[in-house]
C-alpha positions as CSV (number, residue, x, y, z in Angstrom):
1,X,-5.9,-4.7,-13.6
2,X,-8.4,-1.6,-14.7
3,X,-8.8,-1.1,-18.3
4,X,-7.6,2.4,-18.1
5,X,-8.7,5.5,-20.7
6,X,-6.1,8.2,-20.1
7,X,-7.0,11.0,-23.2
8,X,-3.6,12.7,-22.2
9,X,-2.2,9.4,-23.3
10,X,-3.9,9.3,-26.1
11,X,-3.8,13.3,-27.3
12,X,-7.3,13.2,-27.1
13,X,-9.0,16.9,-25.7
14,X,-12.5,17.4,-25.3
15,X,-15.2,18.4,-22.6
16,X,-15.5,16.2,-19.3
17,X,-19.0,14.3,-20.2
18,X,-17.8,13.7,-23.9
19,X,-14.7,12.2,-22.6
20,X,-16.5,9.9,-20.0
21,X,-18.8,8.8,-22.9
22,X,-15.8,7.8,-25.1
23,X,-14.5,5.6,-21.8
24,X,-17.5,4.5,-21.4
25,X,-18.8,3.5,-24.8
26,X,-15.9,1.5,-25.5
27,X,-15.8,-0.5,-22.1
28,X,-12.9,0.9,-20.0
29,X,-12.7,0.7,-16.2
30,X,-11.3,3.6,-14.8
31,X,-10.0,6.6,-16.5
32,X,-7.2,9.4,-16.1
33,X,-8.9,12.6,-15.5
34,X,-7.9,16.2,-15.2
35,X,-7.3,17.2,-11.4
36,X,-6.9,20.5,-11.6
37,X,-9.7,21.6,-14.2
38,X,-11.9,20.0,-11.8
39,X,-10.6,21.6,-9.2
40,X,-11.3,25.1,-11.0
41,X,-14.4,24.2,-11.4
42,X,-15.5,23.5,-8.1
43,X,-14.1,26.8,-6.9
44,X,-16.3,28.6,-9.7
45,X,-19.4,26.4,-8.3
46,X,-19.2,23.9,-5.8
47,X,-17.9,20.1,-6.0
48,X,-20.7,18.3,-6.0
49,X,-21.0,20.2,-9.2
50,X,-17.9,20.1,-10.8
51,X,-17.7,16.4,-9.9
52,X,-21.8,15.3,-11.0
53,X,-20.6,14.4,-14.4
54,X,-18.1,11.5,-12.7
55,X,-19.9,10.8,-10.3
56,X,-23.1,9.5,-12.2
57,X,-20.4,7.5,-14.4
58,X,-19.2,6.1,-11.1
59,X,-21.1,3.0,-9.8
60,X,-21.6,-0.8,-10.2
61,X,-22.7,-2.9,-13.6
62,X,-22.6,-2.9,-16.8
63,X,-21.4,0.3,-18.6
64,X,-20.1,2.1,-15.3
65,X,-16.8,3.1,-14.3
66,X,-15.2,1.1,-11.7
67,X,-13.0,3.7,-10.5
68,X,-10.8,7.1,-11.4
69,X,-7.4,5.8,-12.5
70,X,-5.6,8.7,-11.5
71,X,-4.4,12.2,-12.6
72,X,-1.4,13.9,-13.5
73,X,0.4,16.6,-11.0
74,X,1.2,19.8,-13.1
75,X,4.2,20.3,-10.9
76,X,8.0,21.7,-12.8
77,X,10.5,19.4,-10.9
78,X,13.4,21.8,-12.8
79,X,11.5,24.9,-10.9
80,X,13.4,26.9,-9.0
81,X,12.7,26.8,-4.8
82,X,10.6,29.3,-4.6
83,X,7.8,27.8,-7.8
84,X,8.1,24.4,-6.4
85,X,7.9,25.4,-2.8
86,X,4.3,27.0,-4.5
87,X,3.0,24.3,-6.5
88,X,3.4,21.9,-3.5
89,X,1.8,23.9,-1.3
90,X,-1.0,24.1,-4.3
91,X,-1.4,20.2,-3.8
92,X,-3.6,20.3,-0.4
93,X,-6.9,21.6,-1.9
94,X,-6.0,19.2,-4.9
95,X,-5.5,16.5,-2.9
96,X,-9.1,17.2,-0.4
97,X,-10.9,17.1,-3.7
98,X,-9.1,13.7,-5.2
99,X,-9.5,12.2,-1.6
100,X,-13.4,12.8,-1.9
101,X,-13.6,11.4,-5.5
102,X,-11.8,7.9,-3.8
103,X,-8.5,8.7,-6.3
104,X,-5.5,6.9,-5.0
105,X,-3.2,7.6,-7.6
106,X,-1.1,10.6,-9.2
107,X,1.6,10.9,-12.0
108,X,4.5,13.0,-12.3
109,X,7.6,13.2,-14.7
110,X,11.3,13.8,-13.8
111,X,13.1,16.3,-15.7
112,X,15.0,14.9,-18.8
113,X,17.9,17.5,-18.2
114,X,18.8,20.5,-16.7
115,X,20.7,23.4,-16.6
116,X,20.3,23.5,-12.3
117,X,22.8,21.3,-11.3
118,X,25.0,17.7,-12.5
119,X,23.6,14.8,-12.2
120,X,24.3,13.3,-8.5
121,X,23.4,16.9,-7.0
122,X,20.7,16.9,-8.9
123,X,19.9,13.3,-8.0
124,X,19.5,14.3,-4.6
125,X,17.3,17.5,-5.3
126,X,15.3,15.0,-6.8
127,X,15.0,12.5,-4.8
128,X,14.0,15.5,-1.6
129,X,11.2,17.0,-4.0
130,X,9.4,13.6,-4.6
131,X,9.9,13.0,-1.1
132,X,8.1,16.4,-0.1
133,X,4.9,15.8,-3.0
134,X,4.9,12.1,-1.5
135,X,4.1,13.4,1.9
136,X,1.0,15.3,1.2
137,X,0.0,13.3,-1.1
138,X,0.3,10.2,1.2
139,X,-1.8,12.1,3.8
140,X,-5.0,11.5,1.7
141,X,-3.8,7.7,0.7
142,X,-3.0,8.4,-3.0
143,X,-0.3,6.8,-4.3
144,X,2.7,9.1,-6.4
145,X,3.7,7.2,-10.1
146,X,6.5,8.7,-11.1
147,X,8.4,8.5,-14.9
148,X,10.9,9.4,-16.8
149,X,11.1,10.9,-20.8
150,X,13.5,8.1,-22.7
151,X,13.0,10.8,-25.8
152,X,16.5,10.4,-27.5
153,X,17.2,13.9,-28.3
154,X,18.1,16.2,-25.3
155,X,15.7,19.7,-24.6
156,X,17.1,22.3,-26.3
157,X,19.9,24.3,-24.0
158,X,20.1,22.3,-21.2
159,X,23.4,21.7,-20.1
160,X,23.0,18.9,-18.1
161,X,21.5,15.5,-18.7
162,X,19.3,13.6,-15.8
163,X,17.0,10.4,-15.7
164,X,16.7,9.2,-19.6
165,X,16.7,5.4,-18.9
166,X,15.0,2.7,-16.9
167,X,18.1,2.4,-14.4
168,X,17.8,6.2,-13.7
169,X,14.6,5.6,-12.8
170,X,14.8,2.5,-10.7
171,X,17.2,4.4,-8.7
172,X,15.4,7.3,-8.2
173,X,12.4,5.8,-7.2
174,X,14.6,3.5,-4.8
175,X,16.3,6.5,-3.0
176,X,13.1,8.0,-1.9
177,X,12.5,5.1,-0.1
178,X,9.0,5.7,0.6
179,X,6.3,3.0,-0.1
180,X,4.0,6.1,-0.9
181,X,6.1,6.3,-4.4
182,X,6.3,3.8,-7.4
183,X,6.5,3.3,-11.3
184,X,4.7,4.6,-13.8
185,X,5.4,1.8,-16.4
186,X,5.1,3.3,-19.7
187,X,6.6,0.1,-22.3
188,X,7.6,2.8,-25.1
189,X,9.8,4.8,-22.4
190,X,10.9,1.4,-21.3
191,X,12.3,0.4,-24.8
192,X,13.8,3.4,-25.6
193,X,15.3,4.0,-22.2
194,X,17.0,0.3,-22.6
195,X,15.1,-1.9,-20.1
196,X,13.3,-5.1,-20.9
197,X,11.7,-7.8,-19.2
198,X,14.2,-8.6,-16.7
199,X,14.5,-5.4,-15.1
200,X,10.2,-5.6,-15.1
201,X,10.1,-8.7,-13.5
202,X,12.2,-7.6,-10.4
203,X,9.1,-5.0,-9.8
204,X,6.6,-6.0,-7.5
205,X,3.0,-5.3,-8.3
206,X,2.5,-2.7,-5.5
207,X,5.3,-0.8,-6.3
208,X,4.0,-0.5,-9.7
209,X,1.0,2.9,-10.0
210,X,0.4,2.5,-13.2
211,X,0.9,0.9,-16.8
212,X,1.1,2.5,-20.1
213,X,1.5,0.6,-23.1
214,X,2.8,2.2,-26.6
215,X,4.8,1.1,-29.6
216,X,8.0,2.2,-31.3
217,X,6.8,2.9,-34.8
218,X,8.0,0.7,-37.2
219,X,9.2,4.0,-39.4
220,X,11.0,5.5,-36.5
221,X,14.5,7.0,-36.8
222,X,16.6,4.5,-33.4
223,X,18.9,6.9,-33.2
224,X,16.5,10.6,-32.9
225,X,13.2,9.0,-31.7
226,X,10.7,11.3,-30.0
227,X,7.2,11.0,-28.6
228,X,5.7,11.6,-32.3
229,X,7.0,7.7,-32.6
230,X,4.7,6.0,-30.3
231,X,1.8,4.3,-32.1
232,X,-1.0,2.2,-30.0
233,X,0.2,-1.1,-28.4
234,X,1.0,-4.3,-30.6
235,X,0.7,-8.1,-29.7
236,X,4.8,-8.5,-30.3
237,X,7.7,-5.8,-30.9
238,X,10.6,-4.9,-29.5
239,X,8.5,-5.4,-25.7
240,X,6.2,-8.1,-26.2
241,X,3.2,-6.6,-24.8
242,X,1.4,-9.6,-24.1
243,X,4.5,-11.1,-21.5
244,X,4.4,-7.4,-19.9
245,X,1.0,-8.2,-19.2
246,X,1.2,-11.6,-17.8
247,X,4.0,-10.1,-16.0
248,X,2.3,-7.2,-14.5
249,X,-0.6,-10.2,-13.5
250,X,1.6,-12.7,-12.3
251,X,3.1,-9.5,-9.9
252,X,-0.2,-9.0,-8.2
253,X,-1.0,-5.6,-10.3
254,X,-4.2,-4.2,-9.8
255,X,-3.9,-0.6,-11.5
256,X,-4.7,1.1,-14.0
257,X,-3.2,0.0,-17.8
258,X,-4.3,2.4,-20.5
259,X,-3.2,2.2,-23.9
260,X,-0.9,5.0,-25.8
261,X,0.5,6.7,-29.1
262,X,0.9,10.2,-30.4
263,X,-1.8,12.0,-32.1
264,X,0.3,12.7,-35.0
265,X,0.4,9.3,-35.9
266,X,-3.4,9.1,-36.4
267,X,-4.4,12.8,-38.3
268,X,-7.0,12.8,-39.9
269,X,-9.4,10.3,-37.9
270,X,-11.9,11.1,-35.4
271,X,-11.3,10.8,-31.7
272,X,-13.7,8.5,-31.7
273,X,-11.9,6.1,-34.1
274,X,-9.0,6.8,-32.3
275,X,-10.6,5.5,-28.9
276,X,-11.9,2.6,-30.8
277,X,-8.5,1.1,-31.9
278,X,-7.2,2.0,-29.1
279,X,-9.7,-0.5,-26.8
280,X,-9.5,-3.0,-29.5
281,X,-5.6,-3.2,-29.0
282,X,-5.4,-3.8,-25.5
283,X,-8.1,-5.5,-25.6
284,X,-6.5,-8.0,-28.0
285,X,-2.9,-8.0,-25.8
286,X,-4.9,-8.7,-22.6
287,X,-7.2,-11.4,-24.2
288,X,-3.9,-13.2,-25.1
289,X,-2.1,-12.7,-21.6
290,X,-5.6,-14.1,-20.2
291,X,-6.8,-11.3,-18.5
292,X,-10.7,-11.2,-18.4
293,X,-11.6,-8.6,-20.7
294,X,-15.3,-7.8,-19.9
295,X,-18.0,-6.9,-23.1
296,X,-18.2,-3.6,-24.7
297,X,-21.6,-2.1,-23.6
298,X,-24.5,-2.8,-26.3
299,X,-25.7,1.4,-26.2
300,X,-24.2,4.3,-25.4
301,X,-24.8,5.0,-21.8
302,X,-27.9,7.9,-21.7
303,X,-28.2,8.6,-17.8
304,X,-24.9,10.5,-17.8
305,X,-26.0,14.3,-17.6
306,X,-25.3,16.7,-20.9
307,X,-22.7,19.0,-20.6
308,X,-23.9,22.4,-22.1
309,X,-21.2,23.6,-25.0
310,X,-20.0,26.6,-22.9
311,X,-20.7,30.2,-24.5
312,X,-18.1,32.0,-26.3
């Protein structure tokens, strides 16, 4: 498994080579990074530049980066033909670029509801559009994680409800029937979208794209919770975290895990801090599922390039 930093996970925003730092400072892997901005840049310049900031992260020893964990695809499944049709078609340069960085992995969310169609048509609309962003994705080798929002209040005026729970998705993913697509496992989704263990440990590792762990909040309403109630992983909880990770281990999963929780549960406190209890708790969870957790790095790492703050 890759200790994973994913700052989307984590609300965290901030220039490319401050965000490397952070994974890099407090001993992560591999990290989530933004596709698209990358891509824009390299249109603006040229790849080699956009990319120079990753690229001197990339590399073997102490204080590197072993890999890119993946990104997320900024792709509306509830569009309508014609803006789907679009964004897929806006997936090949995308997908050129991520092929020369070695990323093998990209993310993607069903809808939570709809106002488009009911639920088995809609299934089946679905299940075609993952099947089409599978296809050109799986003609560079990357792997498409798909998940689902377990949020328990609906989107405001949609008339129909779609994938909200772990069966939903296991069916989905299922019906696509294509070895290119898997699970994004994120454990607060899983909670509130009524799966557990069992339903995990019928998963095998390489159908599995990704791991996110998160925490119901102690405070949280059951009945109205919402992504403001995820806090950063624990030990134990309603999923014990430390069994999801001997789980995922003892499944032969070798992605990316990154640790998660909503940035309104932590105002007031740096990013940095933020980062740092972060590593500390998945740290702790994977140091009692005995997973080799490798030492933070003494320094901060000083060969990765400054990026200039840009002019206003």
């Amino acid at each position: 498994m890759l200790k994973n930093f994913s700052p989307k996970s984590l609300g965290i925003n901030g220039r490319q080579s401050e965000l490397i730092e952070l994974a890099l400072t407090y001993g992560f892997r591999s990290m989530d990074i933004d596709m698209y901005e990358l891509l824009r840049r390299s249109q603006r310049t040229s790849a080699d530049d956009a990319a120079k900031f990753l690229r001197a992260a990339l590399g073997e020893g102490m204080g590197r980066l072993e890999a890119i964990g993946g990104f997320p695809l900024e792709i509306d499944m509830d569009a309508d033909d014609d803006a789907f049709t679009s964004q897929v078609g806006a997936l090949h340069p995308l997908t050129e670029l991520a092929a020369d960085l070695g990323v093998t992995r990209a993310y993607i969310m069903l809808p939570a509801s709809t106002d488009r169609l009911p639920y088995h048509e809609y299934f089946e609309n679905q299940q075609t559009r993952l099947g089409q962003i599978a296809e050109v994705l799986g003609a560079k080798d990357i792997q498409l994680g798909v998940g689902f929002n377990a949020e328990k209040k609906l989107a405001k005026d949609k008339q129909f409800d779609f994938v909200r729970n772990v069966e939903g998705l296991i069916a989905i993913v299922k019906a696509v029937g294509n070895p290119q697509v898997g699970y994004v496992i994120d454990t607060w989704d899983w909670v509130v979208g009524d799966g557990g263990m069992d339903q995990l440990s019928e998963i095998a590792g390489s159908e599995i794209v990704a791991v996110r762990l998160g925490t119901v909040a102690e405070d949280a309403d059951p009945a109205n919770l919402t992504r403001a109630d995820r806090v950063l992983p624990t030990l134990e909880g309603t999923l014990n975290h430390v069994s999801v990770v001997k789980q995922l281990a003892s499944a032969g999963f070798e992605g990316p895990i990154s640790p998660s929780a909503s940035p309104m549960r932590y105002k007031g406190q740096t990013r940095e801090n933020t980062v740092k209890e972060a590593q500390e708790a998945i740290d702790a969870i994977c140091t009692e599922a005995g997973v080799e957790v490798k030492p933070l790095p003494m320094d901060l790492i000083e060969d990765i390039p400054v990026e200039p703050t840009p002019v206003a």
